[in-house]
C-alpha positions in Angstrom: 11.3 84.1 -7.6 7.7 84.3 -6.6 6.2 82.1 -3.4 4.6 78.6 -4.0 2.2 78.5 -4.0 1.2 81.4 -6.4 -1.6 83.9 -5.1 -5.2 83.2 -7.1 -5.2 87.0 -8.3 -2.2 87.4 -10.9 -1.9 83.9 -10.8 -3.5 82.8 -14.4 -6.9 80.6 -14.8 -4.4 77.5 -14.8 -3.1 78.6 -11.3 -6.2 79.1 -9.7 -7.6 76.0 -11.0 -5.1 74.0 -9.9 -5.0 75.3 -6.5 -8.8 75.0 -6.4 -8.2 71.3 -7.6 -5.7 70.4 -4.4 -8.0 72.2 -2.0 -10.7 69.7 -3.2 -8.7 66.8 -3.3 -7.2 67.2 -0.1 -10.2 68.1 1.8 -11.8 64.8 0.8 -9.0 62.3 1.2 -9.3 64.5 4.9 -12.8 64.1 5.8 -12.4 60.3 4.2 -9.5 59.2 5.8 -8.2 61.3 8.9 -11.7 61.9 10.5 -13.0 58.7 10.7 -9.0 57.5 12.5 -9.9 60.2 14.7 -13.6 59.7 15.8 -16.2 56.7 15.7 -18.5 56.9 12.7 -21.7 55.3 13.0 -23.3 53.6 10.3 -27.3 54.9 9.6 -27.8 51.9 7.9 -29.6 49.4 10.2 -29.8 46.0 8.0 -28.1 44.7 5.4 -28.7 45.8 2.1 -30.2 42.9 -0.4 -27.6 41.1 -3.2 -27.9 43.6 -6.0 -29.1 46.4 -4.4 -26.7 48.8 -4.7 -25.8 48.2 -8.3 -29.4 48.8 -9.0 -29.8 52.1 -7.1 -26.5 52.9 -8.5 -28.1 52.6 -12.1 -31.4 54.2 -11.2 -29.4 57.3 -10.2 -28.7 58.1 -13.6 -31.9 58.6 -14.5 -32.8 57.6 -18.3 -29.7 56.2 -18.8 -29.5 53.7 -16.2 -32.9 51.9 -17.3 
């Protein structure tokens, strides 16, 4: 019975993509949740944002298809 879990090389595409797929995932819930509990995190923001600003930026940032 091999070690869990299984090393990238030998491992199959499926494996390794999986593993690569935690990593991810559990770096970001890290830096999102356990680093701000730990430190203070400024905002850079330094008014509030407008009613509807964000939704529209949000939409401009897909490019052709947001318009």
């Amino acid at each position: 019975m091999g070690a869990w879990p299984p090393p990238f090389v030998g491992g199959g595409f499926i494996i390794a993509y999986a593993q690569l797929v935690a990593f991810y995932y559990a770096a970001g819930a890290l830096l999102h949740f356990a680093v701000p509990a730990m430190m203070e995190v400024k905002s850079v923001q330094v008014e509030a944002r407008r009613s509807g600003s964000v939704a529209r930026d949000a939409l401009y940032s897909l490019g052709e298809y947001g318009q």
